[in-house]
C-alpha positions as CSV (number, residue, x, y, z in Angstrom):
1,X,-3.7,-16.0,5.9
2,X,-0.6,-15.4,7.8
3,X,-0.7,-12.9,10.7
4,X,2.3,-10.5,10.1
5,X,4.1,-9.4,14.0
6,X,6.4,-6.9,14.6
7,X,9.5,-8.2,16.7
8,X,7.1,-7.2,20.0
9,X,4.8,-9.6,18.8
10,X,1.9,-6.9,17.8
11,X,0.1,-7.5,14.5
12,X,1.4,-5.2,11.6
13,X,0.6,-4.2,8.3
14,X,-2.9,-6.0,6.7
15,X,-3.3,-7.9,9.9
16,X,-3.9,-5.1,11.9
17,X,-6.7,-4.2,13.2
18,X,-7.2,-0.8,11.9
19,X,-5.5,-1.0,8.4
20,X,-7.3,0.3,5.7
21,X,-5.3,-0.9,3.1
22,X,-4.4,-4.2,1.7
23,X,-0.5,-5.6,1.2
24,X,-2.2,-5.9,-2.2
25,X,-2.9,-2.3,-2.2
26,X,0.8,-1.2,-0.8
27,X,2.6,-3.8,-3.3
28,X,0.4,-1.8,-6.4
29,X,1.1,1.7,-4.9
30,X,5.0,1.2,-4.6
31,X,4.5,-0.2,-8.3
32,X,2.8,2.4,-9.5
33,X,5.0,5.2,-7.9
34,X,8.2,3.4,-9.1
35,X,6.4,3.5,-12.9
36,X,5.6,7.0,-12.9
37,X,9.0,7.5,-11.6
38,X,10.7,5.6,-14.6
39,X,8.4,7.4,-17.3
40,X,9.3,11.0,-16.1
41,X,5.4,11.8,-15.3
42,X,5.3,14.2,-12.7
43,X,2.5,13.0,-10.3
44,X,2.7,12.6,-6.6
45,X,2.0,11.5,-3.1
46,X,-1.1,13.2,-3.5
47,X,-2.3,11.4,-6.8
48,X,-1.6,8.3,-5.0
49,X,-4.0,9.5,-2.0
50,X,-6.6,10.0,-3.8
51,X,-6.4,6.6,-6.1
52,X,-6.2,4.7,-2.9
53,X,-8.5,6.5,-0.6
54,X,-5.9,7.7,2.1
55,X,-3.9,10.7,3.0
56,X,-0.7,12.5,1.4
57,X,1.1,11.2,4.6
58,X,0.3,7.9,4.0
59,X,1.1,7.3,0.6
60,X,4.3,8.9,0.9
61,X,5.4,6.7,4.0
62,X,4.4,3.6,2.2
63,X,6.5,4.6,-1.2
64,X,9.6,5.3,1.3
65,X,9.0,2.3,3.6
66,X,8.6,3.8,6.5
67,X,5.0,2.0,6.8
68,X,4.5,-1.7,6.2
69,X,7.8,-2.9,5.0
70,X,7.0,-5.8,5.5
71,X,4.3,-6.2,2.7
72,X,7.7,-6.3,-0.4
């Protein structure tokens, strides 16, 4: 496994120490937002939360890339 580091040389995303969720994880949440999306279903940051165990906050910074770009 490569160890993912932020240009200050801190680990980031999966590598970090207290991550909770997989790249995996983040890759299939993105996916499945972006399919709901397509289809015109109206579910949300919150649906995601609960599917993945984590809070609205979360889910919605991941689907915008504010969190863990770096797991495309």
């Amino acid at each position: 496994m490569t160890i993912s580091r932020n240009h200050t040389g801190h680990r980031c995303g999966e590598a970090h120490y207290r991550a909770r969720l997989s790249d995996d994880q983040v890759r299939e949440m993105r996916r499945l937002y972006e399919d709901w999306k397509a289809k015109g279903l109206r579910k949300g940051y919150a649906t995601l939360a609960a599917i993945f165990g984590c809070g609205e906050s979360t889910a919605r910074d991941i689907v915008t890339y504010r969190t863990r770009w770096a797991a495309v």
